[in-house]
C-alpha positions as MATLAB code, in Angstrom:
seq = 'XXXXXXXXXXXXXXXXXXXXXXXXXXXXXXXXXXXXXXXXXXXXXXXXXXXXXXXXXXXXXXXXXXXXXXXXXXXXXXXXXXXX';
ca = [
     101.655  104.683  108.793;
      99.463  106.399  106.247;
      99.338  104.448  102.761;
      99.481  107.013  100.032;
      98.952  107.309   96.097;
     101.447  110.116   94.465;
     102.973  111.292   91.287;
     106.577  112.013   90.755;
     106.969  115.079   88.589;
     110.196  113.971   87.068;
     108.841  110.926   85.271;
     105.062  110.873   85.823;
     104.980  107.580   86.957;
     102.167  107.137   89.647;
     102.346  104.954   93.246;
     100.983  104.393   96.551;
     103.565  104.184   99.382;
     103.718  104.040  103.283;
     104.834  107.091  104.642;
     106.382  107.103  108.037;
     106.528  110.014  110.481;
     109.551  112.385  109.090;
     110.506  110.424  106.301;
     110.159  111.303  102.724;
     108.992  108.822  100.363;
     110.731  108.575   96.244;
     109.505  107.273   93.650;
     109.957  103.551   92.688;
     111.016  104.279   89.073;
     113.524  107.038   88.418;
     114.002  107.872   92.595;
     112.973  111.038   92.578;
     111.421  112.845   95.865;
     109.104  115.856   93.900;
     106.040  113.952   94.440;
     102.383  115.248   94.140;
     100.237  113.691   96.577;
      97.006  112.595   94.919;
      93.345  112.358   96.471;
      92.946  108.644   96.700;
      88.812  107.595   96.959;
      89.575  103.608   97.541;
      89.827  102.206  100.393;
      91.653   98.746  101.628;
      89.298   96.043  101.639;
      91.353   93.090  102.457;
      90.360   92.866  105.928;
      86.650   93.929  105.894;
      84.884   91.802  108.184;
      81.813   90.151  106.818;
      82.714   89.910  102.981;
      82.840   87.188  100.615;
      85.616   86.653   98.309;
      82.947   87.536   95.241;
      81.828   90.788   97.353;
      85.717   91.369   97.612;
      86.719   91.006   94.125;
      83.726   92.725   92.878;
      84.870   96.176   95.217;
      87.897   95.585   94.118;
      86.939   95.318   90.642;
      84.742   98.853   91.011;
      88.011  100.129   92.741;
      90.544   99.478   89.216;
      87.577  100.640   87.022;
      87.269  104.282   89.250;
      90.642  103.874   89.344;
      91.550  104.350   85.391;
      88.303  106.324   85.132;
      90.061  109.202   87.205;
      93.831  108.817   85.401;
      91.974  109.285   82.252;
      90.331  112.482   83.532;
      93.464  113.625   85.342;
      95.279  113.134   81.645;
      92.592  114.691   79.649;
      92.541  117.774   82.337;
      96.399  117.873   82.139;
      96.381  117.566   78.311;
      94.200  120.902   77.832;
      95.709  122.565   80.312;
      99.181  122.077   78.578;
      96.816  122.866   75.373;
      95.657  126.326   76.491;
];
């Protein structure tokens, strides 16, 4: 089961989910199924062998900040798009 990020195009609200052979996933916050699947570049690292817990929360850390590095440029992107 493939854990995925997506973002529903009814209320923009963004998610990962599990997503099972032939199902289709909704979204947590207003149920809707028109979902755009985004490019996720984290990875789990929960069960990585060998790591401390400061090594973990530091990737983890570097993870969030990528993470709200690329919704800002998604936003900006989307903003002068809509602009244009």
């Amino acid at each position: 089961m493939p854990l995925y990020d997506f973002r529903c195009g009814g209320c923009r609200h963004e998610f990962e989910s599990l997503v099972r052979a032939g199902s289709t996933p909704s979204c947590p916050s207003c149920g809707g199924t028109d979902l755009e699947r985004l490019i996720s570049t984290s990875f789990s690292v929960k069960g990585a062998p060998g790591l401390s817990d400061a090594a973990r929360r530091a990737v983890q850390k570097q993870q969030r900040a990528l993470h709200r590095d690329q919704a800002a440029f998604q936003h900006e992107n989307e903003k002068k798009h809509l602009d244009d």
